[in-house]
N, C-alpha and C positions, 0 to 999 in steps of 0.2 A: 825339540830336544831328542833326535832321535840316539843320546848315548847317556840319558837318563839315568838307566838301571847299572850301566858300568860305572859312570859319574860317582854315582849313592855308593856303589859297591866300592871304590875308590878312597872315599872318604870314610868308610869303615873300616878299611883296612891301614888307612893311614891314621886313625883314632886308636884302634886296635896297636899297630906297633910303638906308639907313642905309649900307648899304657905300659906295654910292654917293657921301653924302658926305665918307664919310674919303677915299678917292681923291680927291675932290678938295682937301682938307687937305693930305694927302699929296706932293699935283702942286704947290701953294703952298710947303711945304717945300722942294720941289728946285727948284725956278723960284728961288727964294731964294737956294739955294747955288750959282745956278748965276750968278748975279747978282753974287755976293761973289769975294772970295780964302780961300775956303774952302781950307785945307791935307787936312780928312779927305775924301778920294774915296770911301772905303767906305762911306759914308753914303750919298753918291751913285751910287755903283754899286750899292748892296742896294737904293735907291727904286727906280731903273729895273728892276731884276730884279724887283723887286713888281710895277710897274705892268705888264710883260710877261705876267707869271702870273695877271693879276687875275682872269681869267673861267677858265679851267685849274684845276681843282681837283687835278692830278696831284699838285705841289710846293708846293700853297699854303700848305699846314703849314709847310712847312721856310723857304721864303720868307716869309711873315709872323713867322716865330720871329724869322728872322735880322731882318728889318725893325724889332722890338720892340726889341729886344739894340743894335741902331745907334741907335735913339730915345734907349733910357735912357744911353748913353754921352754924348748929343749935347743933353740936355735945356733947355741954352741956347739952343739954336737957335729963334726964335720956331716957334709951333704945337706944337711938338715933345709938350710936357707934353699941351695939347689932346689932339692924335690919340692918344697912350697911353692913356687914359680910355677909348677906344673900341677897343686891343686886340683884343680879342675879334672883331673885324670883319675884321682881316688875312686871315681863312681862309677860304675859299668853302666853305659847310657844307652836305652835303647834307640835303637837306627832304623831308621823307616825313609821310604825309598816311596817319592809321589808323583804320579802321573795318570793321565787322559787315554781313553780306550783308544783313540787314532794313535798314538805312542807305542802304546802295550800291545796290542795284536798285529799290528801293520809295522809301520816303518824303524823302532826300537823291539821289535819282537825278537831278534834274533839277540841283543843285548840281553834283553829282561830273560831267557832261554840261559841265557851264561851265565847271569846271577844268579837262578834258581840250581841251576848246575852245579857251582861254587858248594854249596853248603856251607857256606857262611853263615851266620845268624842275625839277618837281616829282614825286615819287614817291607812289605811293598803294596800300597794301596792303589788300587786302579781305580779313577773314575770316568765309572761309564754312562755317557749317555746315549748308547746306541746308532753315534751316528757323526761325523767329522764336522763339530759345530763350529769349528772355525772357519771352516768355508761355508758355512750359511746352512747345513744338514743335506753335505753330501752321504749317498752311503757308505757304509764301510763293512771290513769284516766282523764286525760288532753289531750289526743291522740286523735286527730278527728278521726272518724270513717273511717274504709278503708285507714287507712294513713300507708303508709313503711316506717318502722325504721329499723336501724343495729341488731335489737333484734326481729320485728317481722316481716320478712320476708313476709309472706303472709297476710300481712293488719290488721288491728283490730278491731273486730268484732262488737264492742259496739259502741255506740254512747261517745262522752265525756261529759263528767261528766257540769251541768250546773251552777258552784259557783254563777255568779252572781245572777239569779236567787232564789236560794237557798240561797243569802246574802239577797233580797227584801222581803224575808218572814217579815223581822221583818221591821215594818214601822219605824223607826227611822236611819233606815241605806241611806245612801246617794250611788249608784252602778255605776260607769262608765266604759267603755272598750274604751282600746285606741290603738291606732298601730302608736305609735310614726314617724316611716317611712312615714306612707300612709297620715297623716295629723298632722305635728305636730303643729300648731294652735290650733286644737281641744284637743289635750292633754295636751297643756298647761292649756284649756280653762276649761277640767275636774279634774286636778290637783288643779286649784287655786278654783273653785268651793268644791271641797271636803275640 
């Protein structure tokens, strides 16, 4: 999958403009009621509290729930039916983007460079195990220096390749390393942080 991170990046941004349209569905719904002598306020005060939370992924659960819960009470309302069909969009979902250190430093590096460039707000977990195990542990740019693999016998000469650093170029990126085994506290702790 050397088009990985454009892949992920892809279906973010077509998650992303789908949302984009029910908010505005959404914003036609209350421009509507707000237009009428609507009696139900709750309708109207659970849109605005959506549209508030829209980009906030803190409460967007609870506020899209309750938004769904006013929809189907209110299903007269034009649009109304519409925007349920696309439920699933209420919630600001996090996006996380998965791949293999042979992916990530070598042959999708030049993709996974273009996501991180984007400034999008996407997540991307690499897993590395040092060394191209799908062909049986050749090495790779990911290969610590002086390390023996079934492919390079007499050690590898280079230093390995330094992603994360190479990810902190761009000030918008958030960088953790984690060794699940050695601490997993801390990987959960850089997980839910990212």
């Amino acid at each position: 999958f050397e088009d990985n991170a454009e892949y992920g990046l892809g279906m973010y941004l077509g998650y992303q403009a789908i949302r984009e349209e029910v908010k505005d569905q959404v914003e036609e719904i209350l421009s509507g009621l707000s237009a009428s002598d609507n009696e139900d306020k709750e309708l109207e005060r659970t849109i605005r509290q959506w549209l508030e939370g829209f980009t906030d992924s803190k409460d967007t659960r609870k506020r899209g729930e309750a938004l769904k819960k006013e929809l189907e009470k209110n299903q007269e309302i034009k649009g109304a039916r519409d925007v349920l069909q696309r439920a699933d969009y209420f919630i600001k979902r996090s996006n996380w983007i998965f791949g293999g250190d042979g992916w990530a430093y070598d042959i999708g590096f030049g993709g996974l460079d273009h996501v991180l460039a984007s400034g999008e707000n996407v997540k991307i977990m690499i897993l590395d195990t040092e060394m191209y195990a799908n062909t049986g542990g050749q090495q790779s740019k990911a290969t610590q220096m002086s390390a023996v693999a079934k492919f390079a016998a007499g050690g590898k000469p280079l230093m390995k390749k330094d992603l994360g650093r190479m990810a902190m170029q761009y000030k918008n990126v958030y960088v953790a390393s984690i060794a699940v085994a050695a601490d997993p506290r801390q990987a959960i702790k850089a997980i839910s942080e990212a």
